[in-house]
GUVOLO-199861 format. One record per residue (C-alpha): residue number from 1; x, y, z. Coordinates in Angstrom, 3 decimals. Each point is the difference from the previous one (the first is absolute). Layout:
// GUVOLO-199861
pos,u,v,w
NUM,X,Y,Z
...
//
This chain:
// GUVOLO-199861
pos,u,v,w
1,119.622,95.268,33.045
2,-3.442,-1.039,-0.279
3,-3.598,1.713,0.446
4,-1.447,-0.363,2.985
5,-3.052,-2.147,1.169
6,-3.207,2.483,-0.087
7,-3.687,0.380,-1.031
8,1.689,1.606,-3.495
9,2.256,-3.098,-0.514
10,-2.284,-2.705,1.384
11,-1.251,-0.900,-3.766
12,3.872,-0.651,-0.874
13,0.082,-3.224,2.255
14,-0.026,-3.525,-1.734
15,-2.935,-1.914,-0.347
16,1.663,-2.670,1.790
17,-0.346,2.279,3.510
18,-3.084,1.031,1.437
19,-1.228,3.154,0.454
20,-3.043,1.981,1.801
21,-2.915,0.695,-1.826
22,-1.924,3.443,0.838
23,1.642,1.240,3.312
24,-2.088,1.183,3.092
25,0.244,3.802,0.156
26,-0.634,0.489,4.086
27,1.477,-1.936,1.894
28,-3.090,-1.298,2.729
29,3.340,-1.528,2.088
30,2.807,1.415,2.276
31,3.388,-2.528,0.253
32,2.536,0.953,2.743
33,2.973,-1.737,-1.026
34,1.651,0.368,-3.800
35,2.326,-3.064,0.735
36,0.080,-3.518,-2.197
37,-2.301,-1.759,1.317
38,-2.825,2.040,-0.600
39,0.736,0.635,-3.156
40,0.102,-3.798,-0.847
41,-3.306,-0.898,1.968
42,-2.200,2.250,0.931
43,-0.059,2.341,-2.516
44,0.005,-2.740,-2.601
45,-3.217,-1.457,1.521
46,-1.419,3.717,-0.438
47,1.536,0.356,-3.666
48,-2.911,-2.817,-0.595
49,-3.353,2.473,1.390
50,-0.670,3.713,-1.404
51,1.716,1.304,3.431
52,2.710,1.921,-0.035
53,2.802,0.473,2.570
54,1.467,3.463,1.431
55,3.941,-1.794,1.248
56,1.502,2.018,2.711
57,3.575,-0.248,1.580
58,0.403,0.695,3.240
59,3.696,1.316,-0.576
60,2.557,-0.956,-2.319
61,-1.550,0.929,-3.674
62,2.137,-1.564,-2.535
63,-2.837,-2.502,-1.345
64,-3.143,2.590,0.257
65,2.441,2.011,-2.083
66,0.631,-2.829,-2.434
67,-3.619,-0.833,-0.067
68,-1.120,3.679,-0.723
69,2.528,0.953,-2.652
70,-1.786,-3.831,-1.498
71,-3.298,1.174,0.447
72,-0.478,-2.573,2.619
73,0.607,-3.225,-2.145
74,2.497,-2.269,0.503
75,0.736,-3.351,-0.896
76,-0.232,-3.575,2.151
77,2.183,-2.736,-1.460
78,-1.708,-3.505,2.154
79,3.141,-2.061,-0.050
80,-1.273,-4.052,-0.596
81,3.502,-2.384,-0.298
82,-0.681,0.436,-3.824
83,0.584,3.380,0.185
84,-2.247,3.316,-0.061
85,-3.331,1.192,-0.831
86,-0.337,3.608,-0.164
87,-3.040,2.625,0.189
88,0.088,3.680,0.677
89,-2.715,0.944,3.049
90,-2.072,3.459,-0.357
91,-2.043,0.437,3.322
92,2.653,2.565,1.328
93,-1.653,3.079,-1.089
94,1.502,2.356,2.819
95,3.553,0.315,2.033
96,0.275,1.552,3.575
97,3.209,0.457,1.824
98,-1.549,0.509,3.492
99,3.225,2.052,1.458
100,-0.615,2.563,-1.872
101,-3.211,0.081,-1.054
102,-1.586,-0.779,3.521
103,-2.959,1.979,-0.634
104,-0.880,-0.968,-3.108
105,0.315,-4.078,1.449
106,-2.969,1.228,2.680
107,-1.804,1.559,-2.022
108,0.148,-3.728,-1.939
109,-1.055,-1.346,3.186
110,-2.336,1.977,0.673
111,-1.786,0.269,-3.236
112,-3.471,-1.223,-0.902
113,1.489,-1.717,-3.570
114,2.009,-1.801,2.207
115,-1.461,-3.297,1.256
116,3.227,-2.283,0.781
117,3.515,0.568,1.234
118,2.283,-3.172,-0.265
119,3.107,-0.352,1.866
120,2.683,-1.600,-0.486
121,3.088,1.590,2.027
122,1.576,-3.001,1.857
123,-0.303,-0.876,3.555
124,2.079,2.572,2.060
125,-2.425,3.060,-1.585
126,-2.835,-1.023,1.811
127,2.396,0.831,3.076
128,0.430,3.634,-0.686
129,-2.773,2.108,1.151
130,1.539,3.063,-2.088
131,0.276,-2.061,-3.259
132,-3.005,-1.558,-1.592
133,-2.070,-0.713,2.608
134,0.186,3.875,1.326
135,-0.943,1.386,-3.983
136,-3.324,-3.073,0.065
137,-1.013,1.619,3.520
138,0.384,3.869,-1.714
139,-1.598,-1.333,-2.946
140,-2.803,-1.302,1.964
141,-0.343,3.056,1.760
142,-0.438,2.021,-3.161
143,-2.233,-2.540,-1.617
144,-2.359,-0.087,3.347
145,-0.085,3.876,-0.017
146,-0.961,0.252,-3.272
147,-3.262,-3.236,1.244
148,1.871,-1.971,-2.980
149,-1.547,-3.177,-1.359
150,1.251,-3.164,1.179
151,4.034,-1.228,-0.495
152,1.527,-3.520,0.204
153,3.695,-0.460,0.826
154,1.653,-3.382,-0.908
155,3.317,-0.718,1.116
156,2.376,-2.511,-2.541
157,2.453,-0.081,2.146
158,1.415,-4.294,1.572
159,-1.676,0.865,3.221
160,-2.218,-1.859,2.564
161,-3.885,1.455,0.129
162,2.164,2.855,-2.044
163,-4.140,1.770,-0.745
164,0.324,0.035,4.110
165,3.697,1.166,0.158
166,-0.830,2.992,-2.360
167,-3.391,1.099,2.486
168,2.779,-0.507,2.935
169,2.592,2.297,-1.511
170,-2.478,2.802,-0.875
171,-3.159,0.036,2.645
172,1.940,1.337,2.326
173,1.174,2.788,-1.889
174,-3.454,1.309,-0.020
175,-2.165,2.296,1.752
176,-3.190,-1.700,1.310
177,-2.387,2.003,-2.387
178,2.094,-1.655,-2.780
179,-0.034,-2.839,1.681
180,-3.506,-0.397,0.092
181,-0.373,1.211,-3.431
182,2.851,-2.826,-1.504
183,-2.405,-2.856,2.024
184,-2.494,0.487,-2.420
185,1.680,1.340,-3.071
186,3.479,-1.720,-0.386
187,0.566,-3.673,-0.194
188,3.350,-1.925,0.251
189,0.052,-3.635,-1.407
190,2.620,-2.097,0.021
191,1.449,-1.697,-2.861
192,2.472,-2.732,-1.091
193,2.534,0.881,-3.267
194,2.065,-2.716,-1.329
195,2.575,0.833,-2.934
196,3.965,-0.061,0.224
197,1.207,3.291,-1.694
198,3.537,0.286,-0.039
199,1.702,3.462,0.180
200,0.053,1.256,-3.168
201,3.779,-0.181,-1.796
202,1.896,1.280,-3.244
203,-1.396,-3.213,-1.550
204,-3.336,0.678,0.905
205,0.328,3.253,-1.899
206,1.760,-1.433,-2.865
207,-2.375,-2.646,-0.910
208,-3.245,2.432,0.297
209,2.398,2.241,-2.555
210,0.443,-2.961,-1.959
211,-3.725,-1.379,-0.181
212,-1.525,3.586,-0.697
213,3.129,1.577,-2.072
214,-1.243,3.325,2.937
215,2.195,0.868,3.287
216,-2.018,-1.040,3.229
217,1.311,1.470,2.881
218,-2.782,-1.789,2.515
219,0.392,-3.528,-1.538
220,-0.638,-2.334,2.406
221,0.029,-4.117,0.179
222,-1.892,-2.375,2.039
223,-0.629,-4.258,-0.226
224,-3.037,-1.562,-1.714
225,-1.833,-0.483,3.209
226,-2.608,2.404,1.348
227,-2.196,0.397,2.855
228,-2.169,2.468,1.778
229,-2.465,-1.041,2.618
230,-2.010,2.871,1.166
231,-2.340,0.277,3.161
232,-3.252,1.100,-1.583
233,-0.661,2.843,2.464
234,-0.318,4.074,-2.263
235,-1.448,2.113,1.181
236,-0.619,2.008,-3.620
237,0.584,-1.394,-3.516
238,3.309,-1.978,-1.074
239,1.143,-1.306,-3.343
240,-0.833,-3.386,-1.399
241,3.430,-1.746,0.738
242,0.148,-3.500,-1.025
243,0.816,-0.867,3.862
244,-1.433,-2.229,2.422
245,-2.265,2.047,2.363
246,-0.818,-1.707,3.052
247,-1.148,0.256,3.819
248,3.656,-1.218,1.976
249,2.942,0.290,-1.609
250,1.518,-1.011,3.153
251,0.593,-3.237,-1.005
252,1.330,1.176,-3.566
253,2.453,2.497,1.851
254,1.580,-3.148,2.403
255,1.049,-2.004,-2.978
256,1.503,2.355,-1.939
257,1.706,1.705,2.369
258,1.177,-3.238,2.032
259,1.045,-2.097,-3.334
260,0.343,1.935,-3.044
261,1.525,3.423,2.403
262,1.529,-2.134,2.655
263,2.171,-2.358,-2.439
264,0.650,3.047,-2.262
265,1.447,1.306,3.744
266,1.945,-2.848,0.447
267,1.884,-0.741,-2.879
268,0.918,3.869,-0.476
269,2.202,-0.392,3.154
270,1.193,-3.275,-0.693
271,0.636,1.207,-3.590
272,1.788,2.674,0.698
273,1.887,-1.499,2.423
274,1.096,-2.106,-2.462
275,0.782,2.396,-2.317
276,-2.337,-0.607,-2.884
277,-1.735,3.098,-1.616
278,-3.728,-1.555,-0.361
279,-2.494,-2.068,1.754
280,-0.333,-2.398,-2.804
281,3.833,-0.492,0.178
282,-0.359,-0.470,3.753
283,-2.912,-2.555,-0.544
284,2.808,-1.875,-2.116
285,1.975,-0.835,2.700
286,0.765,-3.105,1.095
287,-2.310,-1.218,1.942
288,-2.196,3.301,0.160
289,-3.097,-1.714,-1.736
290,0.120,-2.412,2.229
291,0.461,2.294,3.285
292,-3.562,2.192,-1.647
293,-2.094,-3.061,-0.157
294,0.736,-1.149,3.475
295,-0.567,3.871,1.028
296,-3.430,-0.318,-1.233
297,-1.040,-2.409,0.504
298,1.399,-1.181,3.611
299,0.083,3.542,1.530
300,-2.762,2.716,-2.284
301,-2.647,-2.391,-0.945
302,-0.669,-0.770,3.723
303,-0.196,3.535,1.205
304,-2.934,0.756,-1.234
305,-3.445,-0.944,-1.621
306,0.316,1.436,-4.292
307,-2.907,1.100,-1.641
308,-2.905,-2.593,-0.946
309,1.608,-2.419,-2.847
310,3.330,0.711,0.309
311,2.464,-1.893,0.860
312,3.049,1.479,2.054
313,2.670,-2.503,-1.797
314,-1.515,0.644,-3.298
315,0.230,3.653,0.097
316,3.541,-0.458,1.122
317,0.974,-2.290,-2.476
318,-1.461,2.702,-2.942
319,2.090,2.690,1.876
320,3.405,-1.879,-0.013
321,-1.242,-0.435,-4.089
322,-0.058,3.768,0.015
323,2.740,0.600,1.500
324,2.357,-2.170,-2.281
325,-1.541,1.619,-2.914
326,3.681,1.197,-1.532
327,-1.948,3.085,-1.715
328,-0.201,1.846,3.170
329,3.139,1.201,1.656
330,-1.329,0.857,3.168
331,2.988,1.271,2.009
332,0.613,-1.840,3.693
333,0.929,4.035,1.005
334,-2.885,1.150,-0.889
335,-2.252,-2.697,1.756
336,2.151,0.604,3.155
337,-0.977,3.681,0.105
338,-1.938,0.916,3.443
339,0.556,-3.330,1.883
340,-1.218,1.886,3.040
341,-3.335,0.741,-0.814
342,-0.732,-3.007,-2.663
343,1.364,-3.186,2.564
344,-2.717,0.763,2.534
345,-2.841,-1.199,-2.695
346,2.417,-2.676,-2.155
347,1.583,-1.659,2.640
348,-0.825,0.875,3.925
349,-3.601,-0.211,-0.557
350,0.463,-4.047,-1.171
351,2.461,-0.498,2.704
352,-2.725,1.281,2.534
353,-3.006,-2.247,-1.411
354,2.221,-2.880,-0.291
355,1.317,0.452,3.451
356,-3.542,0.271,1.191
357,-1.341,-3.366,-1.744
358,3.598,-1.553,1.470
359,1.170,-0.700,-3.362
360,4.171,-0.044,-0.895
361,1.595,2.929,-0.536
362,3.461,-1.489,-1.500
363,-0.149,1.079,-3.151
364,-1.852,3.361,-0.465
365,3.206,0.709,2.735
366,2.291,0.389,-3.267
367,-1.692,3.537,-1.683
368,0.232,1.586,3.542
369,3.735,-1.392,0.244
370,0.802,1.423,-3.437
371,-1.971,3.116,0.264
372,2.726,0.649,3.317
373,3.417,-0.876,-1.879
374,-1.482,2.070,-2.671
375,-0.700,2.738,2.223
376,3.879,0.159,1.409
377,0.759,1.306,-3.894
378,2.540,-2.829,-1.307
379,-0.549,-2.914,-2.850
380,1.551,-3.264,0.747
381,2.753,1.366,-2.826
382,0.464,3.253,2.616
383,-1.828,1.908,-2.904
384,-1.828,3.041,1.678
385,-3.827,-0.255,0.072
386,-2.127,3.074,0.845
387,-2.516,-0.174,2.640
388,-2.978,2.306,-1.691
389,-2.280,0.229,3.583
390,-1.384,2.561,1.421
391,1.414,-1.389,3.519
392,3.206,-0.667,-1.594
393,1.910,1.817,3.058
394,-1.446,-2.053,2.354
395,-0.114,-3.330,-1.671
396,4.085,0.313,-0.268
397,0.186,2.022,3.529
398,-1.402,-3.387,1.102
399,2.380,-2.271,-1.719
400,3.266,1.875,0.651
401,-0.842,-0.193,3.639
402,-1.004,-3.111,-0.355
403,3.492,-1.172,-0.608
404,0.761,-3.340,-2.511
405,-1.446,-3.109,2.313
406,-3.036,-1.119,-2.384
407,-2.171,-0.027,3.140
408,0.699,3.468,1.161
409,-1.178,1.058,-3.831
410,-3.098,-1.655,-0.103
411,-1.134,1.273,3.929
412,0.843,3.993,-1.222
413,-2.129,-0.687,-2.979
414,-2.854,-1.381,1.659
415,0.132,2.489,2.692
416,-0.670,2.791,-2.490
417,-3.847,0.568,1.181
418,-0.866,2.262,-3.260
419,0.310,-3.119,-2.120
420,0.132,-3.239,1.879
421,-3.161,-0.320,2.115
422,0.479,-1.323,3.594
423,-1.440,-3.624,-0.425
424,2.098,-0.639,-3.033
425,3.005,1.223,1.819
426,-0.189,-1.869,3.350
427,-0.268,-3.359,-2.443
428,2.488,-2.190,1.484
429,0.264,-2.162,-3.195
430,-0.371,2.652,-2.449
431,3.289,1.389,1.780
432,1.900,-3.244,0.037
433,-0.634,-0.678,-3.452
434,0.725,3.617,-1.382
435,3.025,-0.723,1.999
436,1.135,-2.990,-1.462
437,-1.164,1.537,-3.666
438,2.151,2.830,0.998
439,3.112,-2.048,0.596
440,-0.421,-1.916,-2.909
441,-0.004,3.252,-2.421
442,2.692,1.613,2.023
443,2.122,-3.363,-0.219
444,-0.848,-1.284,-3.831
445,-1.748,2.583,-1.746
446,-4.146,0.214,-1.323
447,1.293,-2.346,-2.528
448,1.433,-2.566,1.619
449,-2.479,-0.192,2.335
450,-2.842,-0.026,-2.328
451,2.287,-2.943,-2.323
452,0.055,-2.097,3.437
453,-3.541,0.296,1.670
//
C-alpha cells in the first residue's frame, strides 16, 4: 500500500509534478460545495494568490475526509489528447462538513477573517430555503450582530444572473435589520466558470498514484481549457485570481450556457439514448458533428447578442474541439443529471428569444425531444437509464399518463409549468417539431436519426 498524499510526504513527489510552494495558513475564503469542479477551477485559480480556502460540504463527507487525512492537497491531472499533466494544489487549508458542524460553518460566515464565500452547489440548492441559502441568511444574521466588516458571495454555479439568483434565494430569509445591514455590507456578483471536470474514477486515482508514487483519495481531472469571468463588484478584499473581472457578465453567461451547456445537454440525451458511455463518443456519431454545427449556428448564435469580439460560431466550433478531446470521459449520465432545473437556461430560454425574433425552431426541437424519451427511462437497446431529477415523479407521472402517441408526450412535457415556461410551451412549431423528433427516436433510434439528418 502506499503513503498517503500530505504536507509530510509532499517533498517525495517527482520533479516532473508540480507542487505548492509556502501554503496560506488562514484561509481569508469560505467554499460551499467540496464537489469536482471546484476543486479543478476555482480553487486552482486560488492555489496561484497567498489565499487560502476553508472547503465545506454541505452533507455527504467522503472527500473533506479524504482531503483532511491529505492535509488538504490533492492532485489535478489536465488531460490534453497527449495525455496528462499533473500538479498537486495547496490552497485547501481547512475542511467543514456543515451537517454536523453547523455552528462552526456560521461562525465561518460570520467571521471578520472571512471576506468571501464561493458556491458552487448546483442549481436545485438555491431552491431550498433550509439548505444553503437558510445557513447564508443565519450566517448573515450572526455576522450583522456582531457590525461585521463587509462579505462578498459569488455563486459558480451554470446559472442565469446566478450573483442575482443567490440575493433571490437568501434576502428573503432575512429580517429587515439584516436586511438593511447586508445592502451595505454584502455583495453578490455574478460570475461565468468554464472547465469540463469529469467525475472522478478508479483511473483518476490510479494515475495520481502513479505520477506521485502517494495514494490521493481527492484526485480529480479536468480538460486543458479554463475560464472564469468575474463581475468586478466586492464589497471587501478578494484574491488576485488570474480571471477576467468585468462590469456584465451577462453576455459571458448566454454563450456558455446556450452553446458550450446547451450542446453538452443535448448530446447527453442523444448519447445515452444511444447507448454510448461519453460525450466525446456521442459527438462521434454519425452525423452528430454535423447536427452541432447546424445547432449553433442556425438556432444559438441567433438567440442572442455574445460578448464584444466574440463570435457565437467560433466559440461553438472550440467547444465541439473540447468536447472530442478523447482525454476526457465525460459521462452522457452525468451531463443528464437535473434536466429539470438546467433545460430552462440551456434550451427554453433560446427557444423563447428565437421565437420572439421569428426565427426557426426545427432543430433546437431535437434536445427537448431527447431530453423526453430519455425521461420515460429506456435506451433505444431497452437498457434502463436513471432519471437523476429532483421532479423525477412528476416528469414520469406525466409521461405514463401521457400514453405512447409522440404528440401526447411532448404536450405533458411542456405543460409541466416548473420547467417549461408558458411562451415556450404554447409554441406551435416547437411542438410539431419535438413531435416529429419524437417519432423519429421512438421509430429509429438517436442514432439513426442523427446518421440520416
Amino acid at each position: 500500500m502506499k503513503p498517503v498524499l500530505s504536507q509530510k510526504t509532499l517533498g517525495s513527489v517527482p520533479g516532473t509534478v508540480r507542487v505548492p510552494g509556502t501554503r496560506p495558513t488562514r484561509p481569508g475564503m469560505l467554499h460551499i460545495g467540496a464537489g469536482a469542479f471546484h476543486r479543478a477551477h476555482q480553487a486552482v485559480y486560488t492555489d496561484d494568490t497567498d489565499w487560502g480556502i476553508t472547503i465545506a460540504a454541505p452533507r455527504s463527507r467522503e472527500v473533506i475526509d479524504a482531503l483532511a487525512a491529505q492535509d488538504g492537497l490533492y492532485t489535478v491531472a489536465t488531460l490534453g489528447p497527449d495525455g496528462a499533466d499533473l500538479r498537486v494544489v495547496g490552497a485547501i487549508v481547512d475542511t467543514l462538513h456543515i451537517a454536523t458542524e453547523t455552528e462552526r460553518a456560521l461562525d465561518l460566515i460570520a467571521s471578520e477573517d472571512t471576506h468571501v464565500v464561493t458556491l458552487t452547489i448546483t442549481e436545485k440548492a438555491y431552491r431550498d430555503p433550509e439548505g444553503v441559502p437558510g445557513l447564508l441568511a443565519r450566517g448573515l444574521a450572526r455576522r450583522a450582530e456582531r457590525s461585521g466588516a463587509p462579505l462578498t458571495i459569488l455563486c459558480c454555479d451554470n446559472l442565469p444572473d446566478n450573483g442575482e439568483t443567490t440575493r433571490d434565494a437568501v434576502e428573503p430569509l432575512l429580517d429587515d435589520a439584516v436586511r438593511a445591514w447586508a445592502a451595505e455590507h454584502v455583495a453578490f456578483p455574478s460570475s461565468m466558470v468554464d472547465r469540463i471536470v469529469p467525475a472522478s474514477t478508479r483511473a483518476t486515482y490510479d494515475r495520481a498514484a502513479e505520477a506521485l508514487g502517494l495514494a490521493d483519495a481527492a484526485a480529480v481531472e479536468a480538460e486543458p481549457f479554463t475560464q472564469w469571468v468575474i463581475e468586478d463588484r466586492f464589497a471587501g478584499p478578494r484574491p488576485d485570481w488570474n480571471a477576467t473581472f468585468t462590469d456584465d457578465v451577462a453576455g459571458w453567461e448566454r454563450l456558455k450556457l446556450r452553446t458550450l451547456n446547451g450542446v453538452h445537454s443535448t448530446f447527453a440525451y442523444l448519447g445515452a439514448l444511444a447507448g454510448v458511455e461519453t460525450i466525446s463518443e456521442a459527438l462521434a456519431l454519425p452525423g452528430a458533428r454535423g447536427f452541432a454545427e447546424r445547432l449553433i449556428a442556425e438556432q444559438i448564435a441567433p438567440s442572442f447578442t455574445p460578448p464584444d469580439g466574440r463570435s457565437t460560431v467560433a466559440y461553438g466550433q472550440e467547444v465541439l474541439e473540447r468536447f472530442a478531446n478523447p482525454g476526457i470521459r465525460h459521462r452522457c449520465i452525468q451531463i443528464a443529471m437535473d434536466g429539470s432545473q438546467k433545460l430552462p437556461q440551456r434550451l427554453f430560454a433560446t427557444i423563447a428569444d428565437l421565437a420572439a425574433a421569428g426565427e426557426r425552431i426545427d432543430h433546437i426541437a431535437l434536445p427537448l425531444a431527447a431530453w423526453i424519451r430519455f425521461c420515460a427511462g429506456r435506451a433505444d437497446d431497452g437498457a434502463e437509464l436513471p432519471l437523476d431529477d429532483p421532479l423525477a415523479p412528476v416528469l414520469r407521472e406525466s409521461l405514463a399518463a401521457a400514453g405512447e402517441r409522440p404528440a401526447a408526450r411532448v404536450e405533458a412535457i411542456l405543460g409541466i409549468r416548473q420547467v417549461v415556461p408558458e411562451p415556450v410551451a404554447s409554441n406551435r412549431e416547437l411542438r410539431l417539431a419535438a413531435t416529429a423528433w419524437l417519432s423519429d427516436l421512438d421509430r429509429h433510434g438517436a442514432a439513426v436519426t442523427l446518421e440520416h439528418l
